[in-house]
N, C-alpha and C positions, 0 to 999 in steps of 0.2 A: 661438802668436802671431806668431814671427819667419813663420811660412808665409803668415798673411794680409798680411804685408807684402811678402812678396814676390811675391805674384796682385797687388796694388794695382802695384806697381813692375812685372810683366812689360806690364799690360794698360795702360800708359801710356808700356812700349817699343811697342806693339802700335799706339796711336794716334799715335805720335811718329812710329814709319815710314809708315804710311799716309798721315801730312799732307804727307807730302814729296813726294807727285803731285800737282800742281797741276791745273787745271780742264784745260788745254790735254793735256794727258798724258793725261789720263780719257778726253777726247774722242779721241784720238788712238786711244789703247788700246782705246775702246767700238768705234770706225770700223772695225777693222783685223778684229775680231769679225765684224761684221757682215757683211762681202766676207765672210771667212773661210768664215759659214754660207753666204750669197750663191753662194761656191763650191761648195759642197759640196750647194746643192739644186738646179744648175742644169746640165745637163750640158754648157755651154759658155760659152768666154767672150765670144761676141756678146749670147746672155741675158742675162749678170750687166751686163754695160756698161748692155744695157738698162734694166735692174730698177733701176740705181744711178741712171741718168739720168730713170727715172720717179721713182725716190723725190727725186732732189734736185727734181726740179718741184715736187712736192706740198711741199714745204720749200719753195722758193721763193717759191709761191701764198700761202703765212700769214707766212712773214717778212719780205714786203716792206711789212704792215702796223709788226712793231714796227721794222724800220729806219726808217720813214720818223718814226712819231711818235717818236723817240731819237734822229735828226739832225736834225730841223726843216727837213730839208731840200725844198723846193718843185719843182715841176714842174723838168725840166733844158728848157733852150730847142733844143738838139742832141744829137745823137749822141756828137760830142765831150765837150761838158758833162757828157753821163751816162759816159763814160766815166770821169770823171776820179771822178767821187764813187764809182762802184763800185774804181776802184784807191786812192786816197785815203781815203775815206769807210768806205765797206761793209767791204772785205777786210781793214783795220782794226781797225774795228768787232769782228767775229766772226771775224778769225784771227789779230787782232796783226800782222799784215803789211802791208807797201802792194807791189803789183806795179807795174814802171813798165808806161807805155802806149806803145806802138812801133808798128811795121809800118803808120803808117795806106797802106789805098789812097789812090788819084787820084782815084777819088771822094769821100773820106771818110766812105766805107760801111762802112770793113772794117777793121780794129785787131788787136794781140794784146798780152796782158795778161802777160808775163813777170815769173816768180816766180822769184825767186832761190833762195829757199827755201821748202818746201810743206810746213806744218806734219804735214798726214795721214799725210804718209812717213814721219816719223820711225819708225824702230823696222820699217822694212820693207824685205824683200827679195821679189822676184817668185820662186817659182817657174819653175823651166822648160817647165813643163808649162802655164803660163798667160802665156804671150807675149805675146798680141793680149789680155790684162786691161787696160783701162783704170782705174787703181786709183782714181783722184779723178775718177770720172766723176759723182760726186754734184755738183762744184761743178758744171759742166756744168748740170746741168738744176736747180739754186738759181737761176744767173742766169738764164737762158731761163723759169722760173718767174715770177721775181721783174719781169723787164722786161715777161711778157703782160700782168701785174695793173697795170703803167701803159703800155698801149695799145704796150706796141711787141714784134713779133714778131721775133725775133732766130734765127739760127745758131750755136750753140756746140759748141767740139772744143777736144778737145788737138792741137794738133801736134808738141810736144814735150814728153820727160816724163824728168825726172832719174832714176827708177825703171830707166829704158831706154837708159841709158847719155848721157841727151844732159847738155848743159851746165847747163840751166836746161827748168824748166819751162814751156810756153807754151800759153796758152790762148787760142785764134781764134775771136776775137767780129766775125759779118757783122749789120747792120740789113738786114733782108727788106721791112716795112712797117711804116707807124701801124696800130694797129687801129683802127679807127673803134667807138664805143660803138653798142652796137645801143639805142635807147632804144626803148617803147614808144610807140605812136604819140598826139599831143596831149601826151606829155612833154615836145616839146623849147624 
């Protein structure tokens, strides 16, 4: 009897430790996986940059649907404006962070989104053997996703990355064009 009490008592130390990773941790830990295999099926790190900044597109492409209907948020009137709801709003949203918005050009074409802290790192170090890894190249191609599905074609890069010794992270957001909706013709 004392033994089935103590299977009840280990498999409730078993779920008591596992509840102490939180959603963000999971995600964190799932991310670091994924490059990990990323790495390991691609024999360089121009590929994996790529594979990460395709996959964050095709993430972009479908969660610019639930961002928008979860913030009620409407068309932005500029560049600026959208700026602010993706450092505000979006990064928020789905990483607990707000980056502030700096660097803009003289045109107010061209921004960068600095992150103090970048939850995906946590828990990571680069290899030396993978220098030129872009590790968060997924947000990269989330936003560049998530900005075509409302008409605007964008340039996104790291140019600075705490992983690589700098201070903060920085992500360089340029506006390239509106996209124009192609409708079919008598649509419009």
């Amino acid at each position: 009897m004392s033994r089935q009490s103590n299977r009840t008592t280990d498999s409730k130390k078993m779920v008591g430790d596992s509840s102490r990773i939180n959603n963000s941790e999971l995600f964190t830990l799932t991310y670091g996986a994924l490059v990990t295999q990323l790495c390991k099926d691609y024999e360089n790190d121009e590929e994996v940059n790529k594979q990460l900044d395709k996959m964050g597109y095709n993430i972009g492409v479908r969660l610019i649907e639930d961002f928008l209907a979860r913030s009620s948020i409407g068309r932005c009137q500029d560049f600026r404006e959208t700026a602010d709801v993706i450092a505000k709003v979006a990064f928020k949203m789905y990483l607990g962070i707000t980056p502030s918005v700096t660097n803009w050009s003289p045109a107010g074409d061209e921004f960068s989104l600095i992150l103090e802290s970048n939850p995906l790192v946590d828990f990571v170090e680069l290899p030396d053997n993978h220098s030129t890894l872009i590790y968060s190249n997924l947000l990269c191609g989330i936003l560049r996703g998530a900005l075509e599905m409302v008409q605007m074609a964008v340039d996104v890069r790291f140019v600075q990355d705490t992983l690589r010794g700098d201070n903060v992270t920085e992500i360089r957001m340029k506006f390239i064009k509106r996209i124009e909706e192609n409708l079919p013709a008598g649509d419009e």
